[in-house]
C-alpha positions in Angstrom: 2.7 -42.4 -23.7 4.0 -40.1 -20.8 4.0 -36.2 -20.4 7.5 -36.3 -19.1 10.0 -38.9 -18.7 12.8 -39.1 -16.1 16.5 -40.8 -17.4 18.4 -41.2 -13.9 18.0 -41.7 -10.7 20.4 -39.5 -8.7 19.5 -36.6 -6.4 18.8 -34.5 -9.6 16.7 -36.7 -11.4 14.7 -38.1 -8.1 14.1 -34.0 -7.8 12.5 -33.8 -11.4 10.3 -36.6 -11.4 8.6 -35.8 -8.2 8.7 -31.6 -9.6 7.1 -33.0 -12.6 5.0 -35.1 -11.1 3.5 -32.6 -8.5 2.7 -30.6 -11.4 0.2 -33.1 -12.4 2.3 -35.0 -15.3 2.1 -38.7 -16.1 5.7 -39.5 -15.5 8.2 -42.1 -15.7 11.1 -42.2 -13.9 14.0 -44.6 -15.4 17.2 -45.9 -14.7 19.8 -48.4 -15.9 20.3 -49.3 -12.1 18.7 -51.9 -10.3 18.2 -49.1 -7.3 17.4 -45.2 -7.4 19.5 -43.0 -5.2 22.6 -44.9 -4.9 24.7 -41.6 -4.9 22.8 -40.3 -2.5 22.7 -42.9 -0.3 26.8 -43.2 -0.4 27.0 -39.1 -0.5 29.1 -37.3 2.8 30.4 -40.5 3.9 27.2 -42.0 4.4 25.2 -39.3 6.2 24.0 -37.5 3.1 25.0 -33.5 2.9 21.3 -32.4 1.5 22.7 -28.5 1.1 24.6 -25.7 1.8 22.9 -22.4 4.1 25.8 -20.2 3.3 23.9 -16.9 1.8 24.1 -17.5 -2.4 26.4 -15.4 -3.1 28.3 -17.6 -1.2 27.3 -20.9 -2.3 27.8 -19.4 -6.2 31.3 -19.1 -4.7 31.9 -22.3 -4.3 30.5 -23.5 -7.4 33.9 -22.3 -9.5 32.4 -24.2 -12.8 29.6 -22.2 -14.0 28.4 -21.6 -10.6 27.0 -17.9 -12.0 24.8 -19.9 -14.5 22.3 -20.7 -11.5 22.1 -17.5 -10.3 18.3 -17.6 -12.1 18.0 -21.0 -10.7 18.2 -19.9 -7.4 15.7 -16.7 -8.1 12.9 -19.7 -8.2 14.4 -22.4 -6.2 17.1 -21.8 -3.9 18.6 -24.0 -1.1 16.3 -22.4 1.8 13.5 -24.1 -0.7 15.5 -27.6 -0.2 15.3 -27.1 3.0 11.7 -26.7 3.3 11.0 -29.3 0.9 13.2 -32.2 2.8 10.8 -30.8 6.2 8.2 -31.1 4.7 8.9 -35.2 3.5 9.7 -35.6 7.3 13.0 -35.1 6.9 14.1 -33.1 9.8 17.5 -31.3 9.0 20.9 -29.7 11.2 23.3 -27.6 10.1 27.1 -28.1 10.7 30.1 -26.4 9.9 30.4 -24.4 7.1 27.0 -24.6 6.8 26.4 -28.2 5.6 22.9 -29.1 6.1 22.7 -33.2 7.4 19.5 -35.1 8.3 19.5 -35.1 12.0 19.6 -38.9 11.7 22.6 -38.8 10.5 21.4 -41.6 7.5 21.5 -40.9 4.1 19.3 -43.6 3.7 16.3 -41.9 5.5 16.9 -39.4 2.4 16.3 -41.8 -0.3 13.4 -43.5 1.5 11.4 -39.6 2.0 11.8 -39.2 -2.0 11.3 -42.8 -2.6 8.5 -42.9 -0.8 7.2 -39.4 -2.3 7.2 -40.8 -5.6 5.0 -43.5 -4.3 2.8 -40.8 -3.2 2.7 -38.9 -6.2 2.3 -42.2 -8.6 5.6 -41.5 -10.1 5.9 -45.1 -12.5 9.4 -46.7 -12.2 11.4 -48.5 -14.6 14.8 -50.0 -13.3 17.3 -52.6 -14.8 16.4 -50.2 -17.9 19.5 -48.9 -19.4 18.2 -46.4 -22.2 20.3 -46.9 -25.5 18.8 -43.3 -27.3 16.8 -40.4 -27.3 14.3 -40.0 -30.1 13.4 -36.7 -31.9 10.6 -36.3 -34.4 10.4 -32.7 -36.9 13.1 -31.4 -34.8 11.3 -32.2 -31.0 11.5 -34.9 -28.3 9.4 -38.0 -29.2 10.7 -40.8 -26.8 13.5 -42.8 -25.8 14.5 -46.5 -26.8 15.8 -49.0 -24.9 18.6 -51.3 -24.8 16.3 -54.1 -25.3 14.5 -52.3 -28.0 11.4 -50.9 -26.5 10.0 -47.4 -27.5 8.7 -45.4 -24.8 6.9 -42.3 -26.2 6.7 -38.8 -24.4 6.6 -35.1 -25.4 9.6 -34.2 -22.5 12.0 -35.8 -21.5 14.9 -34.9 -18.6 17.9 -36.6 -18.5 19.7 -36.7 -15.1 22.7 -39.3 -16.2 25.5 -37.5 -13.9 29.0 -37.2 -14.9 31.4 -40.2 -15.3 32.7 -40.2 -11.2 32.0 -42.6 -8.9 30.8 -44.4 -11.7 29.8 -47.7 -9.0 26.7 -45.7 -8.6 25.9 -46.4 -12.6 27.2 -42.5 -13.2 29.1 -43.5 -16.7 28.5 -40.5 -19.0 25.5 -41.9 -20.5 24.1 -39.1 -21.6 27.0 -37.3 -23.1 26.1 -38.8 -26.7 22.4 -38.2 -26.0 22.8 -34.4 -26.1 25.4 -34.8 -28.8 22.7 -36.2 -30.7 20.8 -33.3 -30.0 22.7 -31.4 -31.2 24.4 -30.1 -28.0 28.4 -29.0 -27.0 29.9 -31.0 -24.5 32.9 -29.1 -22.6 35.7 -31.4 -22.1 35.0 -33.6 -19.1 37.7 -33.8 -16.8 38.0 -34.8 -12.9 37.7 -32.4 -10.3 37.3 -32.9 -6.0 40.0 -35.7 -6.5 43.3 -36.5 -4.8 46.6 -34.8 -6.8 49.8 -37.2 -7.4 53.4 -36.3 -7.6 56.4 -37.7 -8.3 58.9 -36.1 -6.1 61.0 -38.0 -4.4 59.7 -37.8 -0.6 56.6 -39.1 -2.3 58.0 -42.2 -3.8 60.1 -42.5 -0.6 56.6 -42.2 1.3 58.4 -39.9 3.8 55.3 -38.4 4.9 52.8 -41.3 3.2 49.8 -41.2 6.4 50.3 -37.7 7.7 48.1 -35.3 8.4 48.0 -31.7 8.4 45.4 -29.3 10.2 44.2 -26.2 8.8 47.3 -25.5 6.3 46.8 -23.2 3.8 47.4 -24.9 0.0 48.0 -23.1 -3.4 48.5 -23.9 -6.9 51.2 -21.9 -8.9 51.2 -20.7 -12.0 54.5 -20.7 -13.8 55.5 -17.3 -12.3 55.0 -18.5 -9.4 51.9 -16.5 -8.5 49.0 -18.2 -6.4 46.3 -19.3 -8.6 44.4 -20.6 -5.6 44.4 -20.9 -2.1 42.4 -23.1 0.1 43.1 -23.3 4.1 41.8 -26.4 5.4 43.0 -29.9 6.0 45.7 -32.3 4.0 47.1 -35.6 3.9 50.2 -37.2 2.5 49.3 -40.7 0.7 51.7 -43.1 -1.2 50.8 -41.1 -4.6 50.5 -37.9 -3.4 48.2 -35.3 -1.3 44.4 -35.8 -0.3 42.3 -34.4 2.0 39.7 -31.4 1.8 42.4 -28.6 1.0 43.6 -30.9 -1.7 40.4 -31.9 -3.3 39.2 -28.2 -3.6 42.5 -27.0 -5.4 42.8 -30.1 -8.3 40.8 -28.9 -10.5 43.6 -25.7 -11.0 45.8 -28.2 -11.1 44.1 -29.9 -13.9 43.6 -26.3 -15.3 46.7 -25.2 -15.1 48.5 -28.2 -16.9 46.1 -27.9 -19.7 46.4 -23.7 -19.9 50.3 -23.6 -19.9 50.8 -27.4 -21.2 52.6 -27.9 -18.3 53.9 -31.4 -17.1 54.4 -30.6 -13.9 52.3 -28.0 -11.5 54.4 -26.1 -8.6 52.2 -25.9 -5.2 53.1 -24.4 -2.2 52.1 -25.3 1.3 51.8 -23.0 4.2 51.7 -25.0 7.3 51.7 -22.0 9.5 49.2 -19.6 8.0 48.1 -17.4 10.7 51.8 -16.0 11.2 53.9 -13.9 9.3 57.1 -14.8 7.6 58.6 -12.4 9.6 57.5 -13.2 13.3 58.0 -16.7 12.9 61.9 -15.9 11.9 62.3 -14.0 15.0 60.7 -16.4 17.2 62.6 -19.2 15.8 65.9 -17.0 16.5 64.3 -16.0 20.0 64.1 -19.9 20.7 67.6 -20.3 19.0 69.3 -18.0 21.7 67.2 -19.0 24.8 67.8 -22.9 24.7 71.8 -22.9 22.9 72.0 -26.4 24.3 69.3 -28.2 22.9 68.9 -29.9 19.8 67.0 -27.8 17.4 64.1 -30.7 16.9 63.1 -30.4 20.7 63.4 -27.1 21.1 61.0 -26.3 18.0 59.4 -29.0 19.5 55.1 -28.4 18.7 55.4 -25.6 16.2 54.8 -28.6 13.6 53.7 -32.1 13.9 57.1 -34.2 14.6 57.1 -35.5 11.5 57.0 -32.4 9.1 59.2 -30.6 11.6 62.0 -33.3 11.0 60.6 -33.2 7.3 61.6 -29.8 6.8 64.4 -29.5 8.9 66.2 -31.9 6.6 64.8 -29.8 3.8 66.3 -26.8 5.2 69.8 -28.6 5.5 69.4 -28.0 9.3 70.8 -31.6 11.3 67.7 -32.0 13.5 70.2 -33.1 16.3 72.2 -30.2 16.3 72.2 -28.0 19.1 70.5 -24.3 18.9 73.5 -22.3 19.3 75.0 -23.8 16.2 72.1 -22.9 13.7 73.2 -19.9 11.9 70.2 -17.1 11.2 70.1 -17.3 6.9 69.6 -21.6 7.6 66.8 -20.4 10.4 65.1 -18.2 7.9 65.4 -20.8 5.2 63.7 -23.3 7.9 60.8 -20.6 8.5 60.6 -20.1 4.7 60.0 -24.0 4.2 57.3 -23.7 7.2 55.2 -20.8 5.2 56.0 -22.1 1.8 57.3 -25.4 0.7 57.2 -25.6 -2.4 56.5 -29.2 -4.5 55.6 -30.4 -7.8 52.6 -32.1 -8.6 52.0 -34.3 -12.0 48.3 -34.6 -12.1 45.5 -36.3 -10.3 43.6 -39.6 -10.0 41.0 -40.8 -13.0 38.0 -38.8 -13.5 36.5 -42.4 -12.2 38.5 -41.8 -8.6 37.2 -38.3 -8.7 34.2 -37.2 -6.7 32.9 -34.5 -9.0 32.9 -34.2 -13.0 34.2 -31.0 -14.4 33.2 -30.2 -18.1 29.8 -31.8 -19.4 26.9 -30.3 -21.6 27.7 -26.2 -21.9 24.9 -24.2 -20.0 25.1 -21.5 -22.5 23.2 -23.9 -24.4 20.4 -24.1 -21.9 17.8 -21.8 -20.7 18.6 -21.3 -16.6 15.2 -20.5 -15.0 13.4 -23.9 -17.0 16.6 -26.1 -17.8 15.1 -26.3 -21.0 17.3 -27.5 -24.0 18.0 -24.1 -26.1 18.7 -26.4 -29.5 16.0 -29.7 -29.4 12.7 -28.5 -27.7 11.1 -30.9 -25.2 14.9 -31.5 -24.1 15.8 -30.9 -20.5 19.2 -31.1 -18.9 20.0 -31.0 -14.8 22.7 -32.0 -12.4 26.1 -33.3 -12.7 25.8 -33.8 -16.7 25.7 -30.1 -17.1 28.9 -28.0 -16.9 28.5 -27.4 -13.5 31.1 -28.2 -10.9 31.6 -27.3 -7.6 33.7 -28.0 -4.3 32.4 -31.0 -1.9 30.2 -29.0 1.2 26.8 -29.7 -0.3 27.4 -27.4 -3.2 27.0 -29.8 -6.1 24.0 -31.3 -4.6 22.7 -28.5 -3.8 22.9 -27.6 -7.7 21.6 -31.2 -8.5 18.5 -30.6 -6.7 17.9 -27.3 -8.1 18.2 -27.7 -11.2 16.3 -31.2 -10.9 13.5 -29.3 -9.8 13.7 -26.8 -12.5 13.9 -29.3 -15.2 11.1 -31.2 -13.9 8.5 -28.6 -12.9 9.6 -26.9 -16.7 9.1 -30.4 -18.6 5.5 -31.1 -17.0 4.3 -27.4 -17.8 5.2 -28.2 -21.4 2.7 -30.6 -21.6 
């Protein structure tokens, strides 16, 4: 018999053991793994991205799914308090742009061994190679859990901390989607966020731009009338099957959104490669340069404003013969070419799997669960935290951030219960 027992060993449920056990609770921590922290140890390319320092309000901002659900959250655990907590395992922390909090060792590993080896400390007992088949419920509460191989383990609370059903390598496979089903629980349609976007338009399939790169664009996502649902300035990348890169992964899941909203086949995006000039300026420098160099050919006199390769890209788009000397571009085709430059517009189909996808959108509703204790509001002695809540945000440290949180939440609130 345990006071509170643990399912998952991700950032969230790593959090709620050692919350539960530090509030003196015999607890068991168990995963289907043969190693806890595998998402951790593979999370910001290696290096771990423990938080975010942006102020809340902030960080709630980034969180587009749900992120006002941990406003009370934060009120008792906040990501200055994740800070603390990793200092105080040893883990000494520095903040980077956008303030994205790394372990000044730059190992995510050293992450996983300071809450490894605070579980040790705390006499957290650990059960891996232990793939849980269901929960158990007795007169309408939390008994236990059985196993796959058809042990009973008995306890009064239990947390699960399954994750979604991305990067399901590190054992994340929707486990516990059923579990609260069971319970009794609503499950918001899961679908994949943070994940690269595909199209089928033909300088895609041609791989015209496959490999490039583009710096600080700023990317939106259309709705049918053509208004911006979103815009993200940041970084992109053309690949064989579409677009990638930060700007890309933060706008897919209106993408995803807006297919589902308008049953749309096909999304429209728009891509401002220039987006700290005006529509206006740039037509009148572009006429400026036009008039000054009349015997050059258009592609080395705009020679810079864009990376060769887009600038040939939409030159060709803006049936302007990249050869062709200056004096022979007429103004409407310059304007059209400085129209493409602050908003070429593409169709997009869809994205990757939800498996490709770094983040899980949809998941068990939070309306459903009490936000300072993520206590179950339907089966007591039920807790929920991290990614199998409906609770996604953009990559930065934002979803950990709301892993560990609500980790620590669940598992402080489940040992109190004992």
């Amino acid at each position: 018999m345990y006071d509170v027992i643990v399912i998952g060993g991700g950032p969230s449920g790593l959090m709620a053991a050692i919350g539960a056990a530090e509030n003196n609770a015999k607890v068991l921590l168990i995963d289907k793994g043969n190693k806890l922290g595998r998402k951790l140890a593979i999370s910001g390319g290696g290096r771990c991205n423990v938080t975010n320092r942006l102020p809340i309000d902030e960080i709630i901002r980034h969180i587009p799914g749900n992120g006002r659900f941990l406003y009370g959250a934060f009120s008792v655990f906040n990501n200055e308090d994740i800070i603390r907590f990793f200092e105080n395992l040893g883990i000494e922390l520095k903040e980077e742009d956008h303030g994205r909090m790394f372990p000044v060792s730059d190992r995510a590993q050293s992450v996983v061994d300071a809450l490894l080896k605070q579980l040790d400390i705390l006499g957290v007992e650990i059960k891996v190679n232990s793939p849980v088949k269901e929960l158990l419920f007795e007169n309408h509460h939390t008994s236990g859990i059985l196993l796959d191989s058809g042990e009973t383990i008995k306890s009064k609370a239990i947390v699960v901390a399954t994750g979604g059903k991305s990067v399901p390598q590190t054992g994340s496979t929707g486990d516990g989607f059923p579990w609260a089903i069971a319970a009794g629980h609503t499950i918001s349609e899961l679908f994949p966020t943070e994940v690269p976007v595909t199209s089928s338009e033909d300088f895609i399939k041609e791989k015209t731009l496959q490999g490039l790169s583009l710096r600080n664009v700023a990317l939106s996502v259309l709705n049918p009338k053509g208004k911006a649902l979103i815009t993200h300035q940041m970084d992109m990348i053309f690949t064989h099957f579409g677009i990638s890169g930060p700007a890309v992964l933060r706008c897919s899941q209106f993408v995803v959104k807006a297919q589902k909203k308008w049953k749309l086949d096909e999304v429209m995006m728009s891509l401002d490669a220039l987006p700290e000039r005006k529509l206006e300026d740039l037509h009148k420098d572009f006429l400026k340069i036009v008039k000054e160099e009349p015997k050059k050919a258009i592609k080395n006199a705009f020679k810079g404003i864009l990376p060769e390769r887009y600038l040939l890209f939409l030159l060709e788009q803006s049936e302007i013969d990249p050869g062709a000397l200056c004096a022979s571009i007429s103004s409407e085709k310059l304007r059209s070419f400085a129209q493409n430059c602050k908003q070429f517009r593409f169709k997009v189909n869809g994205t990757l799997s939800l498996e490709k996808a770094f983040v899980t959108g949809g998941g068990v509703s939070v309306k459903e669960i009490e936000p300072k204790t993520m206590a179950s509001k339907i089966m007591p002695g039920l807790y929920f935290c991290g990614e199998v809540l409906d609770i996604y945000g953009y990559t930065g440290g934002y979803n950990i951030t709301s892993a560990l949180v609500t980790g620590r939440l669940a598992g402080t609130n489940a040992a109190l219960l004992t």
